[in-house]
C-alpha positions, 0 to 999 in steps of 0.5 A: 591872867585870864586862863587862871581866872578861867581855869579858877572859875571851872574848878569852883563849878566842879566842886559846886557839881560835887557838892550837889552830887553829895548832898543829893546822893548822902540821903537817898543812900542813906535812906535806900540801905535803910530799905534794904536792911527793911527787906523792902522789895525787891530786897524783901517781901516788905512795902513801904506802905504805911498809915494814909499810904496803905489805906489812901496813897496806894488805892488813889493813884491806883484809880488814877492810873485806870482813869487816864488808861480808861480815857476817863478824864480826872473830873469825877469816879463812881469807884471813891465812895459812892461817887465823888469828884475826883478832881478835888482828891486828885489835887489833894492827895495825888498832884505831884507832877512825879506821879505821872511817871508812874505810867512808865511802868506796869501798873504791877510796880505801882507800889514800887514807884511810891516807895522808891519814888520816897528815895528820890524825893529825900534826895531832891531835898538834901538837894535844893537845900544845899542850893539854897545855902551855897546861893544865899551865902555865897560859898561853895562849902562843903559844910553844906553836905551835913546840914542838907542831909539833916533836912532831908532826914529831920524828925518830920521826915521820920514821922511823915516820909510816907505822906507822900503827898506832902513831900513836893512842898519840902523840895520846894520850899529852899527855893521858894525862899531863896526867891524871896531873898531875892525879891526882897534884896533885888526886886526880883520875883520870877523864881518866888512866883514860879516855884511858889505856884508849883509849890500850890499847884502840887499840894495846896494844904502844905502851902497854906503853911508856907505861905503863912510863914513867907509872910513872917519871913519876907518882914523879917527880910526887909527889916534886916535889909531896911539898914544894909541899903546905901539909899537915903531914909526917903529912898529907903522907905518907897524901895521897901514899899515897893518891894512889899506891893512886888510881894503881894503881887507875886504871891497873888500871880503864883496863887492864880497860877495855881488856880486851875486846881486851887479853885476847884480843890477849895469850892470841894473843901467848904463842903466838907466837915472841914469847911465847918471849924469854929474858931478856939472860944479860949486860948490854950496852951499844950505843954511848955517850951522846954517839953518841945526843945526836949524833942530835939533829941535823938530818937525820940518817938515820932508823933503821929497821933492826936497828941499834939507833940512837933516832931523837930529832931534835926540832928543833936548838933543844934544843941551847940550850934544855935547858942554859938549862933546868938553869941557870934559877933561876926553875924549881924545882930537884927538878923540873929534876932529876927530869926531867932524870935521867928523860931521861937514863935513858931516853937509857941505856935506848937503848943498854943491851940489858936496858932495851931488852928491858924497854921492848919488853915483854920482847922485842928489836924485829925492827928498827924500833929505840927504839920507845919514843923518842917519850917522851924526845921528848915530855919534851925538848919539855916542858923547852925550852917551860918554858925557853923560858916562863922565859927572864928566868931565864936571862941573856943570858951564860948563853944565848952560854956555851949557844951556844958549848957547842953549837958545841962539841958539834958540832966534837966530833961531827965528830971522834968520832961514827963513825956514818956516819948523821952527815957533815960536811953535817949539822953544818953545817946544825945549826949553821946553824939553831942560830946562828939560834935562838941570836941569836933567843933572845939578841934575845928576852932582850934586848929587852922591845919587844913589836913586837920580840918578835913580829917574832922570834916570827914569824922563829922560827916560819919557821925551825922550819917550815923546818927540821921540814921539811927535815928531813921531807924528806930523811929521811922520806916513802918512796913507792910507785907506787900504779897499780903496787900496785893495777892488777892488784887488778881482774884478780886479783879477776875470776880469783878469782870465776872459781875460785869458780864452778868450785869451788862451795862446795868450799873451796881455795886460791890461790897466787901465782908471785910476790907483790907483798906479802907479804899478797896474799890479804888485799889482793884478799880469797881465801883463801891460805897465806901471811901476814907478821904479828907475831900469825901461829901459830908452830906453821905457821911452825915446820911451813913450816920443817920442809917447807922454805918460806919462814919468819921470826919473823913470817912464812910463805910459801907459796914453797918448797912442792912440788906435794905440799906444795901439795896437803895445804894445799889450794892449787888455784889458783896466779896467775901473772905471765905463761904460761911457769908451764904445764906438767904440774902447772899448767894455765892456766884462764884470763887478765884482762890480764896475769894468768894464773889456773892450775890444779894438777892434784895437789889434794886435798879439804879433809879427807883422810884418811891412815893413823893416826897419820900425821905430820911427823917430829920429827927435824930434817931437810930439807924434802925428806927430810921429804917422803919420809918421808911419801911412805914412810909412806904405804907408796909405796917409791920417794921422792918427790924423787930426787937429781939432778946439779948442780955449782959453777961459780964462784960458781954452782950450775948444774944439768944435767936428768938427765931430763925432769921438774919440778926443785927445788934446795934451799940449804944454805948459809947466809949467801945470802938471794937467789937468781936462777934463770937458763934452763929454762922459766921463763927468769928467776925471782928468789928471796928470804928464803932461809935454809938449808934453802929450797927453789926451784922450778926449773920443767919441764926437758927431758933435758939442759937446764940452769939455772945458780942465781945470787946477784946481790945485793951485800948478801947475806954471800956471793956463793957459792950452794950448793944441791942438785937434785932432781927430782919423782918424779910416780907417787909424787905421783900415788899419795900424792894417790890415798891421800889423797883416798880418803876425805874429809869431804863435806858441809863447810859452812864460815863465818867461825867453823864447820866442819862435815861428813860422814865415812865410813870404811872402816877406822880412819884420819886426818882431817887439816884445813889449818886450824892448831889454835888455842885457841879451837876447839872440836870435837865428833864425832858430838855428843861433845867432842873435843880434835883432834890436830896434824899436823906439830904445826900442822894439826888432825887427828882419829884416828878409828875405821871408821864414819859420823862427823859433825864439827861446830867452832866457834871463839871467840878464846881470852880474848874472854868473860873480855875481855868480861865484865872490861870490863863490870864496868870500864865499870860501876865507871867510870860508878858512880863518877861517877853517885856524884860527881854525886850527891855534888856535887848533895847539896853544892849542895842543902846549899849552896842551904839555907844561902844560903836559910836565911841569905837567910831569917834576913837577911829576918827581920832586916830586918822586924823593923828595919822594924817596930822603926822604925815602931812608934817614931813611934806609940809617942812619939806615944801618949806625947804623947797 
C-alpha cells in the first residue's frame, strides 16, 4: 500500500514538473520564432527596441553598466541631462534584479540582453500563473498550460512587451495573490510580504497598481471565506478582524522592505511635474462598456497613445468562458459575484477619468493608456480556467445559448463599435476562432472517452498558440535597425576621449546637431544637456522653457539654445552628422567615419561668475526677450539677438539675411510640431517637438541669402508655419562671455557625489554652477554650512562677498538613510519573526516527541508488567502444587 501511494505521489509531481515546463516554455517559444520570423539578431539585422526602449531602456542600463564598472555608485550622473539623481531613475526605470545579469556580458550585447531577456520574462509569466491555478485550486491540470500561455501573451503584452520595466510586476503578480489567499484562508503572510515587497522594490509605479487592487481582492477574499468557515458567528467576525489587521500589516512590512529605494524614488518624484496633478473637477466617462468588451477581440490594434482605449485581448475564448462561468452551479455563487463585480469595476475604472486618475497614482498616463489592465487580465483568465475546471456544471445547451450570444455580440460590434481599431477582418477572425472553441468545449462536455478529450485538449492547445500568435503578430513586435542604432556608438566614443584629453580635468558638455535618441549621453557614456525621463528635475524643464528649448512634462533638450545659452550650460563640444555645421561658432576638431566632433568657440568655465543678483526674469516672456534681459544686465546695451525680416509665403515662413551672421527663427504659433529648414548652409535640417515659443537654429547666412521654414507633416494640426527671425549680435555674445569668465572656480575636483574648488574675488558677485539644485546637496563655503540659491530657479548659484573662498559639496539622494534604516528594521522584524516560528514549531515537536516517548514509555511498562504477570503464574500454580 505505502509503495503505491509513493509511486502515486512521484507521478502527480512529474506531471506537475511537466506542466510547469510547458507552460514556461509555450510562450517564450512562441515568442523567440516570432523573433526569428522578425529577423531579430542574430537571426537579422533588427533589435527589439521599440518606443521608451529606444529612447530610455537602452541608454539608461547602458549608464548603468558604466557607473557600476566606473565604481561610481548609483546616487547621481552628470551624463542624464544636465545632472541628475540617478538613483530615482534608477528605481524607476532599471530595478529589475535581471538587470544585473547584464554584467555577464560584453557591454556589445547590452541590446541583445533586454530583447532575449523579453523571452524569458514572457516565459516566467506563463510560469507563476500556471503555479498559481494548480496551488489555488488544487490540481494538476494540464488545462493550465492554455490559460498561462494566454497571460503571458495578452493584449497587455502586445501592446507593453518592450516596457520592460514593468514586466517583473507580471511575474510577480500570480504569486503575490496566492499570498494572499493564503493569508485570508490560513493567516498565513510570509509569501504575500515577500513577494509584495520585491514586487515594490522592482518597480514601485506598477505596484501602485497591484496594491490598489490587493485591497479589493483580499475584501473580496473574506467575504467569500466569511460563510466557508466552521467557527461560530463570534469567532468568525475576530478571525476576519484579525486576519485584515494581519493585512495591513503585512502590506506595511513589504513597503518597508521596499523603502531602500521606495523612499528615495517618492522624495524625486513630488518634485517632479508629476507631484503636481489636480484632482478631476468633473467626472467623465471615456466611451461605453460595450466599446471596451469590443477589445477582447482578436487582433485589434494596440493602444499606445493618449487615447485612453484598455488593451484587454486575452484570447477570444473568454467570449464563451465567462458566461458559462456566471451560469455554472458547481461554482459558489458569492464567489462568482464578487469576482464578477470586481471585473466589472475595473471595466468602469477603464473609461471613467476619476478612477483612471486614482489607479495611476493620481495622475493621467502621458500615453500608454489602462496601465493597470493586466489585472482585469489576470482575474478574466482565473474565471474561464474555474469554468473550464468545471465544465460538468454547465450543460451542453448552456455552452450553444453561450455561443449564439457571442455571435451575437459580435454582429452588434460590427454595427455600433465606432472605433476604427475594429473592422469587418476582426470580426470575422473572432468568430472564426470562437466557433472553433465553442465545438471543442461542446465535444469536451459531451464526450466522457478520455482518448477523446486529450485529442481535443491538443487541438485546443494548437489553435491558442495560433491565435496568441497571430495576434503577437500583427499587433505587436516593433522593430528598429540595430547597425543603424549602434553603428556610430564606436565613433562618438573615440571623439568623446579626444575632447577629454584637450579638456584635462576641466568639466564640459557635449551636444549633438541632431540625435539619434533622446538620451544620447547616457547611450555613449559623456556628459550632456538633455535627458527624456519620467524622474527629470521640473526646475530645468521649467528653465529650458523659459529660454526657448525643447521641453515636455518628462523631457528637456538641448535643441533651441543659442550660442549663449550653450555657453552658461557649459556645452563645449557639439557632434555633428556631417560638415556643413562649421563656421564661426563651431569649429570642426575632428572626424571618425561620419561623425564630426566640433568645438564652440563662446564657452564658459564650469563656475562663472556674474553680478550679484544675476538671474532669469520671472516674467513670462520669449526665449529671446529673456536672452536680452540677461545680455542687459549684464550692463551690455545693445540686445543680444536683433530682430531680422522674414514674411509668409503661403503656408511658409521665408527668411531673407539682412546681413551676414548666424539666424534664429522662433515659432509662435501653436499647433506646428515640425518644422523643416529649407537653404542656408545647412541645406536641409529637420525640427521636431515645437511648441509655441521654440527657437530653430538657422545656421550661418550671408547678406541676402534666404531660407524658406516649412511644415511637412501631415499629422500636425496645421500646415501654417509662423515663426519670427532673429539674428545673433556676436560683440554682445563676445562680451557677455568675457564678463562671465572673469572670475571662475579653479581647482574643481569633481566625482559622482562631490564638487570642490577655489574661488577668488575681487568684488562681491555670483558664483553660478550648470548643475541644477536637488535636495540632496549639501554646501559648505570656506567650511560653513551654506543653503545655494537658483538661477532661473534651476541652477545652483552662491552670492558671495570679495575675498578667497573654498567650496566643498557632497550629495546624498534625498530619503536614502531614512530608506535604509526602515528597510532594516524591516528585514529585521521579518526575519524575528520567523526565527520565532521556528522556535515555536521546534518547541512543538519537542513536546510532541515527549509524548510519544512518554506514551512509547508508559506502553513498555504496560507491556512488562504483562510479561511478568504471565510468568510469575505457572511458578505460582506450580508452588501451590508443591
Amino acid at each position: 500500500m505505502n509503495g503505491n501511494k509513493t509511486t502515486a505521489i512521484s507521478a502527480e509531481r512529474r506531471t506537475q514538473r511537466g506542466i510547469s515546463v510547458l507552460a514556461f516554455f509555450v510562450p517564450a517559444f512562441i515568442m523567440l520564432i516570432l523573433f526569428i520570423i522578425r529577423g531579430i539578431y542574430p537571426f537579422g539585422d533588427r533589435s527589439f527596441l521599440f518606443s521608451d526602449m529606444y529612447h530610455q531602456y537602452m541608454p539608461f542600463l547602458s549608464e548603468f553598466v558604466h557607473k557600476i564598472k566606473a565604481g561610481e555608485g548609483l546616487s547621481y550622473s552628470y551624463n542624464v541631462g544636465i545632472g541628475s539623481n540617478f538613483l530615482a531613475l534608477y528605481v524607476y526605470y532599471v530595478a529589475s534584479p535581471f538587470n544585473w545579469l547584464v554584467f555577464l556580458l560584453p557591454e556589445s550585447l547590452i541590446m541583445e540582453f533586454m530583447s532575449y531577456l523579453v523571452i524569458l520574462r514572457i516565459g516566467l509569466m506563463g510560469l507563476t500563473f500556471s503555479i498559481y491555478l494548480r496551488k489555488t485550486f488544487g490540481k494538476a491540470d494540464p488545462a493550465v498550460i492554455l490559460f498561462s500561455t494566454c497571460y503571458a501573451l495578452s493584449g497587455y503584452l502586445a501592446a507593453y512587451n518592450w516596457n520592460v520595466m514593468w514586466l517583473d510586476c507580471l511575474i510577480l503578480l500570480p504569486l503575490i495573490l496566492l499570498g494572499a489567499e493564503r493569508l485570508a484562508r490560513e493567516g498565513r503572510w510570509i509569501m504575500y510580504t515577500v513577494t509584495l515587497g520585491l514586487c515594490i522594490l522592482t518597480n514601485y509605479y506598477i505596484s501602485i497598481m497591484i496594491c490598489i487592487f490587493l485591497v479589493l481582492y483580499f475584501g473580496m477574499l473574506l467575504i467569500t471565506e466569511y460563510y466557508t468557515m466552521t467557527e461560530g458567528q463570534s469567532q468568525k467576525v475576530k478571525t476576519v478582524f484579525c486576519r485584515i489587521g494581519r493585512f495591513a500589516f503585512a502590506s506595511l512590512l513589504a513597503g518597508g522592505l521596499a523603502a531602500v529605494l521606495l523612499i528615495p524614488e517618492v522624495c524625486a518624484i513630488l518634485r517632479t511635474d508629476f507631484g503636481n496633478s489636480d484632482f478631476p473637477a468633473t467626472l467623465e466617462s471615456y466611451f461605453s462598456v460595450f466599446d471596451m468588451l469590443a477589445r477582447h477581440c482578436l487582433c485589434v490594434t494596440t493602444e499606445r497613445g493618449l487615447e485612453h482605449w484598455p488593451n484587454i485581448y486575452c484570447g477570444v475564448a473568454v467570449f464563451l468562458l465567462v458566461p458559462m462561468y456566471a451560469l455554472n452551479e458547481k461554482i459558489s455563487v458569492r464567489k462568482r459575484f464578487c469576482n464578477l463585480a470586481l471585473a466589472g469595476f475595473l471595466l468602469l475604472s477603464f473609461g471613467t477619468n476619476v478612477l483612471d486618475f486614482l489607479w495611476h497614482g493620481l495622475n493621467y498616463p502621458d500615453s500608454l493608456p489602462a496601465r493597470q489592465s493586466f489585472l482585469y487580465i489576470f482575474l478574466i483568465l482565473v474565471m474561464c480556467y474555474d469554468a473550464f475546471r468545471n465544465v460538468e456544471g454547465t450543460s451542453p445547451r448552456q455552452i450553444i445559448y453561450g455561443y449564439l450570444a457571442a455571435v451575437i455580440f459580435l454582429l452588434a460590434c460590427e454595427k455600433f463599435v465606432e472605433s476604427e481599431d475594429f473592422d469587418t477582418g476582426i470580426e470575422v477572425l473572432t468568430l472564426v476562432f470562437v466557433t472553433i472553441y465553442g465545438v471543442i468545449l461542446y465535444l469536451y462536455r459531451t464526450r466522457k472517452s478520455e482518448l477523446t478529450r486529450q485529442v481535443l485538449g491538443i487541438l485546443v492547445l494548437a489553435c491558442i498558440v495560433a491565435e496568441l500568435s497571430i495576434n503577437t503578430f500583427n499587433t505587436s513586435l516593433g522593430t528598429t535597425g540595430r547597425s543603424a542604432y549602434l553603428g556610430d556608438q564606436e565613433d562618438y566614443k573615440a571623439l568623446y576621449t579626444l575632447a577629454r584629453e584637450q579638456e584635462g580635468n576641466d568639466f564640459f558638455r557635449i551636444e549633438k546637431f541632431t540625435r539619434k535618441t533622446k538620451n544620447d549621453g547616457t547611450l555613449t557614456g559623456y556628459p550632456t544637456a538633455s535627458v527624456f525621463s519620467s524622474t527629470m528635475n521640473s526646475q530645468v524643464m521649467d528653465l529650458y522653457k523659459k529660454l526657448g528649448m525643447r521641453h515636455s512634462k518628462v523631457y528637456y533638450g538641448f535643441d533651441g539654445a543659442t550660442a549663449f545659452v550653450s555657453a552658461l550650460l557649459n556645452v563645449d563640444y557639439m557632434f555633428g552628422g556631417s560638415d556643413k555645421y562649421e563656421n564661426g561658432l563651431y569649429e570642426i576638431v575632428n572626424n571618425s567615419g561620419d561623425v564630426y566632433l566640433y568645438h564652440c568657440k563662446y564657452t564658459l568655465p564650469f563656475g562663472y561668475v556674474a553680478p550679484t543678483g544675476w538671474n532669469v526674469t520671472d516674467e513670462i516672456g520669449t526665449g529671446v526677450r529673456v536672452q536680452n534681459q540677461l545680455t542687459e544686465d549684464l550692463g551690455i546695451a545693445e540686445p543680444l539677438l536683433d530682430r531680422a525680416t522674414s514674411e509668409t509665403s503661403g503656408d511658409n515662413v521665408c527668411i531673407t539675411a539682412d546681413r551676414a551672421g548666424y539666424y534664429y527663427a522662433r515659432i509662435n504659433a501653436t499647433g506646428t510640431k515640425k518644422v523643416q529648414v529649407l537653404g542656408g548652409t545647412l541645406e536641409t535640417q529637420d525640427y521636431s517637438d515645437l511648441k509655441d515659443g521654440s527657437i530653430l537654429y538657422l545656421g550661418y547666412l550671408l547678406e541676402g541669402e534666404r531660407v524658406t521654414l516649412t511644415n511637412g507633416d501631415d499629422a500636425d494640426e496645421t500646415q501654417k508655419v509662423s515663426a519670427e527671425a532673429y539674428v545673433l549680435n556676436e560683440e554682445v555674445l563676445a562680451q557677455a562671455v568675457e564678463i562671465l569668465s572673469k572670475e571662475h572656480l579653479e581647482n574643481v575636483a569633481m566625482d559622482s557625489t562631490h564638487i570642490s574648488g577655489t574661488l577668488s574675488l575681487e568684488e562681491a558677485g555670483r558664483l553660478i554652477l550648470s548643475v541644477p539644485y536637488e535636495e540632496g546637496w549639501t554646501v559648505q563655503i570656506d567650511g560653513e554650512n551654506a543653503e545655494p540659491e537658483q538661477f532661473g530657479d534651476a541652477l545652483m548659484a552662491f552670492d558671495l562677498e570679495a575675498g578667497e573662498h573654498t567650496i566643498q559639496m557632497h550629495y546624498v539622494p534625498e530619503g536614502r538613510n531614512i530608506g535604509i534604516l526602515v528597510s532594516a528594521g524591516s528585514v529585521l522584524i521579518l526575519l524575528g519573526y520567523v526565527l520565532c516560528q521556528r522556535c515555536d514549531r521546534k518547541r512543538k515537536d519537542c513536546a510532541e516527541n515527549e509524548l510519544s516517548q512518554k506514551a512509547a514509555d508508559e506502553t513498555m511498562e504496560n507491556g512488562n508488567a504483562e510479561k511478568t504477570h504471565t510468568e510469575e503464574g505457572p511458578v505460582k500454580e506450580e508452588a501451590g502444587r508443591m
